[in-house]
C-alpha positions as CSV (number, residue, x, y, z in Angstrom):
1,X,-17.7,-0.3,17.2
2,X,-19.9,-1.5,19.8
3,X,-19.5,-4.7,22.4
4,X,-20.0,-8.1,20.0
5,X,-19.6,-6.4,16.6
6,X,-16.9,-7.6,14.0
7,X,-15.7,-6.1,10.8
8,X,-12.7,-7.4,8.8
9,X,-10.3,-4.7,7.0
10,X,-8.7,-6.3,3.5
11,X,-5.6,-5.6,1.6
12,X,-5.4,-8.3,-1.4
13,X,-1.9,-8.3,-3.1
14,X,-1.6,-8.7,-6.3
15,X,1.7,-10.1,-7.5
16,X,5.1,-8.5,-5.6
17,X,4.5,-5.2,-4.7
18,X,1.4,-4.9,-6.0
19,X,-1.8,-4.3,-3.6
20,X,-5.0,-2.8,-3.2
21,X,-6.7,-2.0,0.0
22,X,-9.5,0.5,1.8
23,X,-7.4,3.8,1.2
24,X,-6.7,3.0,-2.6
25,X,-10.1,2.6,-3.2
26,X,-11.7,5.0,-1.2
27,X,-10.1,7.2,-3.3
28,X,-10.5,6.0,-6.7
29,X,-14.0,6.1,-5.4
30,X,-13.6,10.2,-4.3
31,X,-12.2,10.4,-7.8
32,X,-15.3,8.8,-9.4
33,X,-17.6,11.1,-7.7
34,X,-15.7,14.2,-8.0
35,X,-13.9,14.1,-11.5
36,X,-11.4,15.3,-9.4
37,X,-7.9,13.9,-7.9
38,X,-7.3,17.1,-6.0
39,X,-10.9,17.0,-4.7
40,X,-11.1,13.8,-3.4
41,X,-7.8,13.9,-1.8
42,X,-9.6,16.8,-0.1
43,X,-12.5,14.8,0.6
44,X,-10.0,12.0,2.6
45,X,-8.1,14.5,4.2
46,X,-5.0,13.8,2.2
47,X,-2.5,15.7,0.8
48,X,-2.9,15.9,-3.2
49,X,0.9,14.7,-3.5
50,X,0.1,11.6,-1.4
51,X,-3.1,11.0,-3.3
52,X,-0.6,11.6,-6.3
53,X,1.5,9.0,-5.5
54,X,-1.1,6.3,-4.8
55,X,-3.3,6.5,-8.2
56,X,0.4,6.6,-10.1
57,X,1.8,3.5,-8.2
58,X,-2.0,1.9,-9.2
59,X,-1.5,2.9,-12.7
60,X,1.9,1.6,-13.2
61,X,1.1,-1.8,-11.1
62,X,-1.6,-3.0,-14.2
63,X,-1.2,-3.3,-17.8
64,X,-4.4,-1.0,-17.9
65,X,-4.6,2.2,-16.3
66,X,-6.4,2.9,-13.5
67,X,-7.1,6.2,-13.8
68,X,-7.1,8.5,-16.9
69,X,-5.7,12.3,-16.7
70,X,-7.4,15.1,-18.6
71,X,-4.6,18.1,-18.5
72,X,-6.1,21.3,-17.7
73,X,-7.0,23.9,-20.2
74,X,-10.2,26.7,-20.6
75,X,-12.4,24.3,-18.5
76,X,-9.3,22.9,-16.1
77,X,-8.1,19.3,-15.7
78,X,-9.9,15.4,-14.4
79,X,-9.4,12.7,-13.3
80,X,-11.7,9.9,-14.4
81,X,-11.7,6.2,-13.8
82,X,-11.3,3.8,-16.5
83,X,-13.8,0.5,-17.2
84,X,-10.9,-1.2,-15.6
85,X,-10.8,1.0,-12.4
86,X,-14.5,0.4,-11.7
87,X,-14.2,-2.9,-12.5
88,X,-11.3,-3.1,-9.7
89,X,-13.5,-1.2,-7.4
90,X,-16.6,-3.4,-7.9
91,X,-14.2,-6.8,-7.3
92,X,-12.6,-5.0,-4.1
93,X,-16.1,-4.1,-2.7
94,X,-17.3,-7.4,-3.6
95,X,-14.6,-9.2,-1.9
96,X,-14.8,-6.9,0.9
97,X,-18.4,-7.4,1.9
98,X,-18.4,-11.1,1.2
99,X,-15.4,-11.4,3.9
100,X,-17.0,-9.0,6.5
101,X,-19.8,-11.6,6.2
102,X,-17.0,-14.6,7.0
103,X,-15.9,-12.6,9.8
104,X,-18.8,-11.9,11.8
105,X,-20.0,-15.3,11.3
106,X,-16.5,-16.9,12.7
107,X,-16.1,-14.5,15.2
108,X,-19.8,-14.0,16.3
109,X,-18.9,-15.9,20.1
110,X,-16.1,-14.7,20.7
111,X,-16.9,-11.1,19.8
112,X,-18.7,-11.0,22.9
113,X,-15.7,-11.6,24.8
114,X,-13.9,-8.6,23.7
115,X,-13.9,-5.7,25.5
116,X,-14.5,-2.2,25.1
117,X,-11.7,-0.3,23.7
118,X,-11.6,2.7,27.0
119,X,-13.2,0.2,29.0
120,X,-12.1,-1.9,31.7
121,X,-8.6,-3.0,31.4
122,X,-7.6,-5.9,33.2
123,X,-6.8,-6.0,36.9
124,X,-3.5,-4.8,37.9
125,X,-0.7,-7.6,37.6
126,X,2.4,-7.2,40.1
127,X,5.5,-6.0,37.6
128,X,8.6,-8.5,38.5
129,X,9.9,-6.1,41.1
130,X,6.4,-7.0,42.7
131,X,4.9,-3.6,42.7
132,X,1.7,-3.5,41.2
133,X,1.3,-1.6,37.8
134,X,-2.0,0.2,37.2
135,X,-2.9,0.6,33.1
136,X,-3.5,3.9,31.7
137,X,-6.5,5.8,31.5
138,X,-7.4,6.8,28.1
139,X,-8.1,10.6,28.3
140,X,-11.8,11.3,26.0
């Protein structure tokens, strides 16, 4: 992210226990391209039990499922998302643009202020035993 530039990240909970953020939809989204839970855990570099457990907490968190499981046979297994998955993706996305928007309008001056992550730290403040403590470097 360059100098001046805001983004916002959003997790929206649900009821208790109940929430839906990036990495929940990012992958209903891998499984809506790929047919595939084990594929788009793949794609996120997650382990297919994690990815497991994330689309089965989703499913038991709604009255509707989420996403609907084909067992394998001749042609193998799916995963496919419901009308109501979509629809969950298209309200997160939604939501998620329309804040990013809210962000970088409310931040846009004091964006400018920030600085670089790597950059320059700030100057070296005395520790209380008065010796001077230099940050760390961040190695590239």
């Amino acid at each position: 992210m360059s100098k001046g530039t805001v983004s916002a990240r959003l997790r929206v909970d649900l009821s208790a226990g109940v929430s839906v953020g990036p990495g929940k939809v990012a992958l209903l989204e891998g499984i809506a391209r790929s047919g595939s839970l084990s594929a788009a855990a793949r794609d996120l570099g997650m382990s297919y039990r994690r990815a497991w457990l994330l689309v089965h907490s989703v499913n038991e968190a709604f009255r509707e499922p989420v996403v609907h499981f084909v067992t394998g046979g001749k042609e193998g297994g799916g995963a496919q998302l419901t009308a109501f998955g979509e629809t969950l993706i298209e309200r997160y996305r939604g939501l998620e643009l329309a804040t990013g928007m809210l962000a970088r309008e409310a931040f846009r001056d004091i964006a400018t202020q920030a600085r670089p992550a790597g950059g320059q730290a700030a100057a070296a403040a005395p520790t209380a035993a008065g010796r001077v403590r230099r940050p760390l470097r961040r190695r590239s």
